[in-house]
C-alpha positions as CSV (number, residue, x, y, z in Angstrom):
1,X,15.0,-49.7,-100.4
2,X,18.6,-49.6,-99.8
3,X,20.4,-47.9,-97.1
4,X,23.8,-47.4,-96.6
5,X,24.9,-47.5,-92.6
6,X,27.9,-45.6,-91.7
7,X,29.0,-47.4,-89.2
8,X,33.1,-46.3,-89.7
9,X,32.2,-42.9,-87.0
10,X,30.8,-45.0,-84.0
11,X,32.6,-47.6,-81.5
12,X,32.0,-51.3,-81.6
13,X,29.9,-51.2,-77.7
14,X,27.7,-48.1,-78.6
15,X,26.4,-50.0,-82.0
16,X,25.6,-53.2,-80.0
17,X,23.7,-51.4,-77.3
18,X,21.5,-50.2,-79.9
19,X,21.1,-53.4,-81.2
20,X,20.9,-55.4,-77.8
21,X,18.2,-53.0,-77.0
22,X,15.9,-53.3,-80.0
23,X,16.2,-56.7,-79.8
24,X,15.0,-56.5,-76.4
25,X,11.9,-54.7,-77.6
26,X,11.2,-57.7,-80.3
27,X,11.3,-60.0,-77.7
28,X,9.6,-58.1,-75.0
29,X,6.9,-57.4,-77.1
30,X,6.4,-60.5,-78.2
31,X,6.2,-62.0,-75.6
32,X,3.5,-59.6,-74.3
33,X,1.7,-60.5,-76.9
34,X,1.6,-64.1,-76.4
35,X,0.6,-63.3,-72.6
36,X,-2.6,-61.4,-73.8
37,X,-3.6,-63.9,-76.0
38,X,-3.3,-66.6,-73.0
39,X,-5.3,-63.6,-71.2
40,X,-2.7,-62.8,-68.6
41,X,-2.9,-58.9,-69.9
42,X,-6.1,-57.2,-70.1
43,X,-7.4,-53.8,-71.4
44,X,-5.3,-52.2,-74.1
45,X,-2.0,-53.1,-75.0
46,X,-0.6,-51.4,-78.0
47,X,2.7,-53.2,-79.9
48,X,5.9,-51.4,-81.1
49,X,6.9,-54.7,-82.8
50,X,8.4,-52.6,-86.4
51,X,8.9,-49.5,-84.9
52,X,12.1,-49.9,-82.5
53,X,14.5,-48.1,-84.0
54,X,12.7,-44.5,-83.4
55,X,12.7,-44.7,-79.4
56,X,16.2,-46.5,-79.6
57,X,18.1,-44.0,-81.7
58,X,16.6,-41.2,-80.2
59,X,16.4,-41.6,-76.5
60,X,20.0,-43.2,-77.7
61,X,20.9,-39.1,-78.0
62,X,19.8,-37.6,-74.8
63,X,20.7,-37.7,-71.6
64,X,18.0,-38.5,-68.9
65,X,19.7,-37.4,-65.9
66,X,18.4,-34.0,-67.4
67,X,16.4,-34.5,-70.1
68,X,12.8,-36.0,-70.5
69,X,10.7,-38.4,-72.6
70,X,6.5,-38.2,-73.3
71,X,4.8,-40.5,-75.2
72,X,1.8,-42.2,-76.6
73,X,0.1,-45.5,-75.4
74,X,1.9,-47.5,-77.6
75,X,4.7,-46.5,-74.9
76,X,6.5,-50.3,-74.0
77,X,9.6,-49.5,-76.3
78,X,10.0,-45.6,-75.1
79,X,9.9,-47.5,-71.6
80,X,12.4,-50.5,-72.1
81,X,14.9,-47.5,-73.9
82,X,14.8,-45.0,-70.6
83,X,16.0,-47.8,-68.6
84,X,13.0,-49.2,-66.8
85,X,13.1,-52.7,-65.2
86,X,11.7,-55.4,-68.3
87,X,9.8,-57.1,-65.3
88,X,8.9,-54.2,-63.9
89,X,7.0,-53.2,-66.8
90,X,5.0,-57.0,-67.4
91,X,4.2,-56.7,-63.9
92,X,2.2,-53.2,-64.7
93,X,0.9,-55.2,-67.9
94,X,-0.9,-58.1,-65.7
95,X,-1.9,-55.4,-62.8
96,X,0.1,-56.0,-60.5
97,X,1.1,-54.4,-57.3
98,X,5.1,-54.3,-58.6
99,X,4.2,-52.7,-61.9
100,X,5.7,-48.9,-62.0
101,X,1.8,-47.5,-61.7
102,X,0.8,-49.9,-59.0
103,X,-1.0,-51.7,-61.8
104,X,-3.2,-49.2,-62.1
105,X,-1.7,-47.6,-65.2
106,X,-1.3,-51.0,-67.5
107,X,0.4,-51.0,-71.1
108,X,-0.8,-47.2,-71.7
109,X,0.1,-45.5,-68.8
110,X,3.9,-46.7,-68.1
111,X,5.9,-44.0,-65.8
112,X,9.2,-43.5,-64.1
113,X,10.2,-39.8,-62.8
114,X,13.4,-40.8,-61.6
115,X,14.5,-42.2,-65.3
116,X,12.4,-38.9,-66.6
117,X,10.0,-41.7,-68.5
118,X,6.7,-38.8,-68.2
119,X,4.1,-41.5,-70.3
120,X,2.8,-43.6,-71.4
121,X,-0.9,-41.5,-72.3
122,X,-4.0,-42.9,-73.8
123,X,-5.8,-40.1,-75.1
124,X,-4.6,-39.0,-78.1
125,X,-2.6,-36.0,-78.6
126,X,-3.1,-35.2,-75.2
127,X,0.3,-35.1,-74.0
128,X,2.0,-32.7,-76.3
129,X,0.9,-30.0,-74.4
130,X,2.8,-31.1,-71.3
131,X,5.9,-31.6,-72.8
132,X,5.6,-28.3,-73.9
133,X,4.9,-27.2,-69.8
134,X,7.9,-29.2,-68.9
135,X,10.3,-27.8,-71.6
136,X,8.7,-24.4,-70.4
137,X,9.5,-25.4,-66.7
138,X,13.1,-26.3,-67.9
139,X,13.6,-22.9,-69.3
140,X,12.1,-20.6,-66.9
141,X,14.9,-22.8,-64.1
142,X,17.4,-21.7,-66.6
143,X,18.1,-25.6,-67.1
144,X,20.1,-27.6,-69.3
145,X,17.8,-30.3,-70.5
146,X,15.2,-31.2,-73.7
147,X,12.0,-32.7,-73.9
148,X,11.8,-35.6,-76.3
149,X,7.5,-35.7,-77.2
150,X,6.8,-38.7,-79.4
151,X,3.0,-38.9,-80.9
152,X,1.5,-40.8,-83.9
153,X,0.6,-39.6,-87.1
154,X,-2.9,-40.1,-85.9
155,X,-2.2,-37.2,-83.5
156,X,-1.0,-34.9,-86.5
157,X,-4.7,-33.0,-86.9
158,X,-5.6,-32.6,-83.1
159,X,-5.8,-28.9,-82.0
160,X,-3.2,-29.8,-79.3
161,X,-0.7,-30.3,-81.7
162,X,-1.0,-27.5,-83.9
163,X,-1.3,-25.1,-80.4
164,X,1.9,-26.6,-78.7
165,X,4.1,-25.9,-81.7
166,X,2.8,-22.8,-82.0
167,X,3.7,-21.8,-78.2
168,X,6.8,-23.8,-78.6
169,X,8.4,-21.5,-81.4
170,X,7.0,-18.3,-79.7
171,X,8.4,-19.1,-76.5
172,X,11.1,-20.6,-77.9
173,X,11.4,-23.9,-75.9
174,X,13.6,-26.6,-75.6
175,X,11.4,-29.5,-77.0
176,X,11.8,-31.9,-79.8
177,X,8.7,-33.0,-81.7
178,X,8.6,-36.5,-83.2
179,X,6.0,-38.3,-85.0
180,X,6.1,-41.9,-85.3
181,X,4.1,-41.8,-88.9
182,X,4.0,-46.3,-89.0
183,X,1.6,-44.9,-91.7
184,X,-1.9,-45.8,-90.1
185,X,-3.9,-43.9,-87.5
186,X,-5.8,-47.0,-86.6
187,X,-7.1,-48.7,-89.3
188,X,-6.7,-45.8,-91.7
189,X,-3.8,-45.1,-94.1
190,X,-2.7,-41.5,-93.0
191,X,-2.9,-40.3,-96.7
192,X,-6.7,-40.9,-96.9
193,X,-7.5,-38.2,-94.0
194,X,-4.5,-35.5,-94.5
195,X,-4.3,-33.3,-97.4
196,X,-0.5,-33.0,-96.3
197,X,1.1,-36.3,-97.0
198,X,4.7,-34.7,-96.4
199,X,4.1,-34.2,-92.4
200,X,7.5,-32.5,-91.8
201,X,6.8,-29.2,-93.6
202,X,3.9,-28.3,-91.0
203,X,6.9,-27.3,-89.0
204,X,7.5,-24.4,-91.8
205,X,3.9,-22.6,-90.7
206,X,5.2,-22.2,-87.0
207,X,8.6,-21.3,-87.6
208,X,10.0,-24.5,-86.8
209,X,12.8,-26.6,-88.1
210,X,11.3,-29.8,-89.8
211,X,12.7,-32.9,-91.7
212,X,11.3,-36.2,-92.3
213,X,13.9,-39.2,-90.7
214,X,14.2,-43.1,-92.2
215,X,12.4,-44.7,-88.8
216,X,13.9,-48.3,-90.1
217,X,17.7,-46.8,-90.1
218,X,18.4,-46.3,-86.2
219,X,21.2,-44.3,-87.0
220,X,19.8,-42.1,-89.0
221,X,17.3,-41.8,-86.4
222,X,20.2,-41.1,-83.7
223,X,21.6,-38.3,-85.5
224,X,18.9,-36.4,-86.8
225,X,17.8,-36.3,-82.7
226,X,21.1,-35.6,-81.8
227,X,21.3,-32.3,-84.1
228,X,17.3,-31.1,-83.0
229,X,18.3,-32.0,-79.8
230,X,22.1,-29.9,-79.5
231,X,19.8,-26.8,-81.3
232,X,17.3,-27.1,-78.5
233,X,19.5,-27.3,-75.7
234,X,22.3,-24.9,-77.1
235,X,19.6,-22.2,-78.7
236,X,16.4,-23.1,-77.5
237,X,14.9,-23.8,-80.9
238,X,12.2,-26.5,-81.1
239,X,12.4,-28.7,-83.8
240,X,9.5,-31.1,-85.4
241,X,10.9,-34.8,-86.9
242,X,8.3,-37.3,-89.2
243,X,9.4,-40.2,-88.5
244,X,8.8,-42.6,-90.8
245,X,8.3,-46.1,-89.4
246,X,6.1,-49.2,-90.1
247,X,4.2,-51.5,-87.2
248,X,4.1,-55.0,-88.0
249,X,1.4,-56.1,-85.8
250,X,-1.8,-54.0,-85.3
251,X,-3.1,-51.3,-84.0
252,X,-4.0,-53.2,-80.6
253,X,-4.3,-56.4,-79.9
254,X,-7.8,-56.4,-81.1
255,X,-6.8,-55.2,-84.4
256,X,-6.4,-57.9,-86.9
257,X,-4.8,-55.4,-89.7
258,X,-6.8,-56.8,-92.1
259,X,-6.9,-53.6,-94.0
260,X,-3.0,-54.2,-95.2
261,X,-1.9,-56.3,-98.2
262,X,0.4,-58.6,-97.5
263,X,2.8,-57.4,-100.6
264,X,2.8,-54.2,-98.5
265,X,3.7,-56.0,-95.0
266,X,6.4,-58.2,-96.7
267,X,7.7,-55.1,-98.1
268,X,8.2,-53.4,-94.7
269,X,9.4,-56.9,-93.2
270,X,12.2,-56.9,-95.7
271,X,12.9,-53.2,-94.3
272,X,13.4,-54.6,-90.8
273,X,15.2,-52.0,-88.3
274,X,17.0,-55.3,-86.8
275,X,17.9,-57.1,-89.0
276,X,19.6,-54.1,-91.2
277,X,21.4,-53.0,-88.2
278,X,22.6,-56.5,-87.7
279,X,23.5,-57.4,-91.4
280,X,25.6,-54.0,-91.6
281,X,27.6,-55.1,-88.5
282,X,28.0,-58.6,-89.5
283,X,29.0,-56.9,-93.0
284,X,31.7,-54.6,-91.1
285,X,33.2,-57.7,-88.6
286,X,31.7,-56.0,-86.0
287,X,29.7,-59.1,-84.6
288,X,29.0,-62.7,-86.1
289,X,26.0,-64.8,-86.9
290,X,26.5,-66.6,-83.6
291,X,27.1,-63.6,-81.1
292,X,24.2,-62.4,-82.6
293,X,22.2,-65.7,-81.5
294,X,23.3,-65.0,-78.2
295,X,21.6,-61.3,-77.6
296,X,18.7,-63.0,-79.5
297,X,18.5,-65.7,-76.7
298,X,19.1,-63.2,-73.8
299,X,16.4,-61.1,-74.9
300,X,14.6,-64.0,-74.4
301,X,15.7,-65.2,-71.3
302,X,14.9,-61.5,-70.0
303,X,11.5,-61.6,-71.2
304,X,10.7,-65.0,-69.7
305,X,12.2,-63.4,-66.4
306,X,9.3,-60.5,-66.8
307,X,6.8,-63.0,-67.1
308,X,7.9,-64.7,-64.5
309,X,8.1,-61.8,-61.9
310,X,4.6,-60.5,-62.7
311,X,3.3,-64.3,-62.4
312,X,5.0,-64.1,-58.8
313,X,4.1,-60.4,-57.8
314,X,0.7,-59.4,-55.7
315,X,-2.3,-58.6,-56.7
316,X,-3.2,-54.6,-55.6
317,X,-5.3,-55.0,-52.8
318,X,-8.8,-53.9,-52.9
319,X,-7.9,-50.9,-50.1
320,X,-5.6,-49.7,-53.1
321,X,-8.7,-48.2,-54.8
322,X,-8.6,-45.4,-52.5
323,X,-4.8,-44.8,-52.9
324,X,-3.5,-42.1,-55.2
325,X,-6.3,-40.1,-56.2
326,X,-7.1,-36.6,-55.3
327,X,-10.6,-37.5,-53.9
């Protein structure tokens, strides 16, 4: 599949922070990985390896001095893109006391309310009703800002979904939908359970703007979030994207994906969201083979860094049990 990147419209230091920062991700996750399988990370821990270019372009498009983010458990790239502190974020991994829950939140439950980074939530579909209270909250304040609510295409027949676009459009609220459709809920290819295959048209039934995005293209990705986001903000018109992504890894970590072919994963591999950002900058002067090398390496200096922090941070101690919960 070929895509054509327009890169003529944006500046030279915008397009390399959106590649610096999915690079990041690789790495980070990577890296994560690794550290469960040496059993530093326990419980869940949910990849984004494949999938970077749909939190990067689209946070890429807001502004989160005034604007929010909600998301799934598979929540370490939404983190990484609202600014949150790489070591920070292995340190809530392993459990530890310097992790931005305490380490009582781990790899599904990352937060930040100064960066507006709401979750990070491991039941499924369970969040899209509270972006819908905060977009709610941001109108009835007469505020300027929108609520970015990312879900999987598992999420797409839950009752919360259907009910929160539905109040959405009839209070009319400034909240941006976005499913990450990577094409499996679990270990199930989305077109064996949904009579719909074309998610983006269920948008039609509640009045809502809808239109299915290229997840690998990060542009594409930027702009389409950049228009739903201008029509939520300017007219307070919710808007529902499918984004169409692919995860290279599995579901979790205890997923070996066996239920893929490998013609299909190669396929998506050859559709990398890095690696066709990079070529069409390398392809436009905009950066060489080397200086790409060197953000490859820092990414991986960074991530060695989080390790390292959340090798050296505290343990919660046991007292902390009692500590931030309402009885």
């Amino acid at each position: 599949m070929s895509r054509i990147f327009q890169l003529e419209k944006y500046n030279k230091e915008f397009l390399l922070g959106l590649l610096e920062e999915m690079v990041l991700m690789r790495r980070f996750e990577e890296k994560a990985g690794q550290m469960y399988g040496l059993q530093k990370i326990g419980g869940f821990c949910h990849l984004y390896i494949g999938q970077e270019a749909v939190a990067t372009g689209s946070i890429a498009a807001v502004d989160l001095t005034k604007d929010y983010v909600l998301t799934t458990y598979r929540d370490h790239g939404h983190a990484l893109s609202c600014g949150m502190d790489p070591g920070v974020l292995m340190a809530e991994l392993y459990g530890k006391v310097t992790g931005c829950s305490k380490g009582k939140g781990g790899s599904m439950h990352l937060f930040d309310k100064e960066k507006h980074m709401y979750g990070g939530h491991g039941i499924v579909g369970s969040h899209i009703p509270l972006a819908v209270g905060i977009a709610l909250k941001i109108k009835y304040k007469e505020e300027d800002g929108v609520v970015l609510c990312y879900f999987g295409d598992g999420a797409i027949h839950q009752g919360a979904f259907h009910e929160s676009l539905n109040m959405a459009k009839v209070w009319n609220l400034p909240v941006v939908f976005i499913c990450e459709n990577n094409q499996y809920g679990m270990g199930t290819n989305f077109e064996r359970v949904s009579s719909v295959h074309d998610f983006y048209i269920m948008g039609d039934s509640y009045g809502i703007p809808g239109k299915q995005v290229d997840g690998m293209n990060v542009l594409e990705v930027y702009e389409e979030t950049l228009e739903a986001a201008k029509r939520a903000r300017d007219k307070g018109i919710p808007s529902f994207l499918e984004v169409k992504t692919y995860r290279y890894k599995g579901h979790s970590m205890s997923d070996p994906g066996r239920y893929r072919t490998r013609e299909e994963l190669d396929e998506y591999r050859n559709q990398d969201p890095i690696t066709l950002l990079r070529d069409a900058m390398v392809e436009h002067n905009l950066i060489t083979e080397d200086e790409y090398k060197a953000i490859d390496q820092q990414a991986k200096i960074e991530s060695n860094r989080a390790v390292e922090f959340a090798e050296n941070s505290e343990e919660p101690d046991l007292a902390a049990l009692y500590e931030d919960i309402l009885v």
